[in-house]
Backbone as CSV, one residue per row, in Angstrom:
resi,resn,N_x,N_y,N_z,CA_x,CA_y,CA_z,C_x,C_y,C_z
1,UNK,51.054,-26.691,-99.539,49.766,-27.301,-99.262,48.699,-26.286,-99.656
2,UNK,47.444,-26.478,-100.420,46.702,-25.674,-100.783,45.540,-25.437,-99.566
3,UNK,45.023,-24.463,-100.210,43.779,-24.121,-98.620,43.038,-25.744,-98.635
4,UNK,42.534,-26.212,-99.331,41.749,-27.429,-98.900,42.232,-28.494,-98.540
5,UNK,43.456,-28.823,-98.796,44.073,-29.894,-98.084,44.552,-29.213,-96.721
6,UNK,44.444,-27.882,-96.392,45.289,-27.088,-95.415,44.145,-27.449,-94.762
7,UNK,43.013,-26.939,-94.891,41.581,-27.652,-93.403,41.319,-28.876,-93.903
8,UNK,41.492,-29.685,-94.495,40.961,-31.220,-94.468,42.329,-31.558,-93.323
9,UNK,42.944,-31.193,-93.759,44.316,-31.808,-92.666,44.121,-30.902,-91.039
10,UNK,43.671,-29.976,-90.928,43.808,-29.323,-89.878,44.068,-29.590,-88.239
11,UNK,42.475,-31.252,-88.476,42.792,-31.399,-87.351,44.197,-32.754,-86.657
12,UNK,44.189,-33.396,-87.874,45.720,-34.868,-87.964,46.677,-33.704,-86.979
13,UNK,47.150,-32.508,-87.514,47.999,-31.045,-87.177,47.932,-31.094,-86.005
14,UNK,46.663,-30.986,-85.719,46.575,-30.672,-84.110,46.248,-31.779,-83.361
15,UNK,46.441,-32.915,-83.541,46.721,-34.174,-83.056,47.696,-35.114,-82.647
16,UNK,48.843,-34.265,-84.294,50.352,-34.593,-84.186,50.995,-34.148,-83.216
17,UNK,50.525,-32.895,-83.097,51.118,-31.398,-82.203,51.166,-31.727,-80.740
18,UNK,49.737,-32.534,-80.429,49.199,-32.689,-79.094,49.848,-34.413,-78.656
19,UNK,49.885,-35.240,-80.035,50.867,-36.486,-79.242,52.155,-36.208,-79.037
20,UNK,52.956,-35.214,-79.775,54.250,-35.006,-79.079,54.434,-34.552,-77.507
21,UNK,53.555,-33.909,-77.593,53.442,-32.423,-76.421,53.093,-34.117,-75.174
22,UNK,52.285,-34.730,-75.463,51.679,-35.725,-74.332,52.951,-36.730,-74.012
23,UNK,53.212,-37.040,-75.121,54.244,-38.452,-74.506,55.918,-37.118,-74.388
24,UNK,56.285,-36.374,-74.712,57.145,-35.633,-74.139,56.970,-35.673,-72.720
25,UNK,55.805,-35.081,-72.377,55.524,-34.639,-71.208,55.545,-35.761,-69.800
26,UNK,54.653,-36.968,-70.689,54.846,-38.190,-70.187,56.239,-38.555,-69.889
27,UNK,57.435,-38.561,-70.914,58.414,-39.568,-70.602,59.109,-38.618,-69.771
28,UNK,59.011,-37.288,-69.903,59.587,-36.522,-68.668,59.192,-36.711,-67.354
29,UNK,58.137,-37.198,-67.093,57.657,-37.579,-65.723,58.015,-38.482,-65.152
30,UNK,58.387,-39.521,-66.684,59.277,-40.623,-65.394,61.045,-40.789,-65.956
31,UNK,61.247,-39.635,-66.246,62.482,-39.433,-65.934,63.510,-39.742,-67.486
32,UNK,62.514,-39.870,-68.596,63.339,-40.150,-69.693,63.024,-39.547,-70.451
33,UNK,63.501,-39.113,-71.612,63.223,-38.188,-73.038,63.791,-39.076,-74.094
34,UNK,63.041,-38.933,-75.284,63.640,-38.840,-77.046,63.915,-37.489,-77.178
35,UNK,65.481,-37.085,-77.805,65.872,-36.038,-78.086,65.374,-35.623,-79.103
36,UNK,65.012,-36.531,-80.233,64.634,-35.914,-81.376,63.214,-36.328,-81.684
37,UNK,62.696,-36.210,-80.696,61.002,-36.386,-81.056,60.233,-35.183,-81.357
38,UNK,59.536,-35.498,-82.909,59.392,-34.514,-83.497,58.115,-34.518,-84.679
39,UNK,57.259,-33.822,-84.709,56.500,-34.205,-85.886,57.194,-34.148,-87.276
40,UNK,56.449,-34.812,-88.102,57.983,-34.510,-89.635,56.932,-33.416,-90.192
41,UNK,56.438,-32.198,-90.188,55.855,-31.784,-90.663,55.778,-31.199,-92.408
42,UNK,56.918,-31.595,-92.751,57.201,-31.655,-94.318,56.745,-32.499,-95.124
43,UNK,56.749,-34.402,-94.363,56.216,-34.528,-95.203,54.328,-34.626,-94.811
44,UNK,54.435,-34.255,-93.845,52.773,-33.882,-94.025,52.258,-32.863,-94.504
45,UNK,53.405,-31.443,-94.851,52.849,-30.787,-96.192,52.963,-31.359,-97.501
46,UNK,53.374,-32.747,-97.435,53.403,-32.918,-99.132,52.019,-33.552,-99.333
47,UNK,52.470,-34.924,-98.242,51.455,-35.835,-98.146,50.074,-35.473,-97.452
48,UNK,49.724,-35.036,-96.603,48.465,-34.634,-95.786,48.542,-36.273,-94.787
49,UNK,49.691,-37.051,-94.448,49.697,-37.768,-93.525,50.784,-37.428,-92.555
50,UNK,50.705,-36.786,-91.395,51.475,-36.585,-90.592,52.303,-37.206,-89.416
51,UNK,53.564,-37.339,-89.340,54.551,-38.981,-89.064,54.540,-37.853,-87.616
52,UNK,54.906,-39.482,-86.601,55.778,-38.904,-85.534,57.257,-39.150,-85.664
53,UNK,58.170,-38.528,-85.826,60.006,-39.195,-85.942,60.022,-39.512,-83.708
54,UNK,60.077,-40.607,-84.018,60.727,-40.267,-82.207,62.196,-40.682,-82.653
55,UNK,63.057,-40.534,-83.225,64.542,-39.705,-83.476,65.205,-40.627,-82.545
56,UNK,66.723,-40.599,-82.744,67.810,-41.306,-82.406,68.105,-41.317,-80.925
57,UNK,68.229,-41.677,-80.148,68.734,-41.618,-78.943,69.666,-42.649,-77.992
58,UNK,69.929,-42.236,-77.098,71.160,-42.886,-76.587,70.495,-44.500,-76.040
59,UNK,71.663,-45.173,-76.206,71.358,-46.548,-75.154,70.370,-46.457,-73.669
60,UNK,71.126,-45.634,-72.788,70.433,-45.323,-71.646,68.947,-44.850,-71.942
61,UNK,68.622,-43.915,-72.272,67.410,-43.113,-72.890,66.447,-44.308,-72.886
62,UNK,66.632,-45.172,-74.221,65.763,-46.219,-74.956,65.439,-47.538,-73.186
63,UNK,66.358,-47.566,-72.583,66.585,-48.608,-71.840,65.480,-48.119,-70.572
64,UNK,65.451,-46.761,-70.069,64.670,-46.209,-69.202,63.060,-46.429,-70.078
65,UNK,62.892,-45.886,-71.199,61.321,-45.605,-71.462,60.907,-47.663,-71.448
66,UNK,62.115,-48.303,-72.052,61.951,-49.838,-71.799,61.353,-50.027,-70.645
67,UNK,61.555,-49.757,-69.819,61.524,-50.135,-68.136,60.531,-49.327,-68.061
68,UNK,60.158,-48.282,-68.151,58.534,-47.352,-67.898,57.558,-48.370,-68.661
69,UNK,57.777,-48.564,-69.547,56.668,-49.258,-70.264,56.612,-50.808,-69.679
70,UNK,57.474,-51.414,-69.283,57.436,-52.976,-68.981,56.807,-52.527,-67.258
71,UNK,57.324,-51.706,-66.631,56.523,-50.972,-65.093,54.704,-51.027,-65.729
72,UNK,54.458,-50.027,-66.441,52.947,-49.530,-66.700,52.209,-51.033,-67.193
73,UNK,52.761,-51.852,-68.248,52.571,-52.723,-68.481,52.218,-54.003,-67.363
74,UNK,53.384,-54.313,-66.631,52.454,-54.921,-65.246,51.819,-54.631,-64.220
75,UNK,51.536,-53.132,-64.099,50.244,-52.515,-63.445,49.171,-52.367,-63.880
76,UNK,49.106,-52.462,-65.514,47.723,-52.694,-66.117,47.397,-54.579,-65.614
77,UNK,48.337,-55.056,-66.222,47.877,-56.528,-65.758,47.116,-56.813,-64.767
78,UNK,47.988,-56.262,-63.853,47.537,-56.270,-61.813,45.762,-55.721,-61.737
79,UNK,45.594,-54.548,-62.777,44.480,-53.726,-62.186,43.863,-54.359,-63.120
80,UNK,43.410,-54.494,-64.428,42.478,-55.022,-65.188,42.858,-56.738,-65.258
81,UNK,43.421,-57.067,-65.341,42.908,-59.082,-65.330,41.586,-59.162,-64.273
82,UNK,41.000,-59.817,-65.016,39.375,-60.163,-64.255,39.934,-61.463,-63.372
């Protein structure tokens, strides 16, 4: 990556960096992880668009963040429906 695509991209970097770090942190709180959640940072040195991989994981794994999200999902309902 050359210096100008290196600061035009700088801050996507530190955005990628900071959604892993958040929903890691998140799905650890309620008790589930992606093992291989990961920025692809290769090809965002080719490309200057930076991917999230949230990576392979087990049946159980996928089935818990299912259930966190269908939970958060009808507590938004509950609190915001007018």
């Amino acid at each position: 990556m050359g210096p100008i695509l290196n600061r035009a991209t700088a801050e996507q970097r530190r955005e990628a960096a900071s959604v892993v770090d958040d929903l890691t942190t998140v799905l650890a709180l309620g008790g589930a992880k992606l093992p291989s959640l990961e920025v692809d940072w290769e090809y965002g040195r080719r490309t200057g668009c930076y991917l999230i991989n949230l990576g392979s994981a087990r049946a159980a794994e996928v089935l818990r963040i299912v259930d966190l999200l269908r939970k958060g999902l009808r507590y938004e309902r509950l609190t915001y429906d007018d």
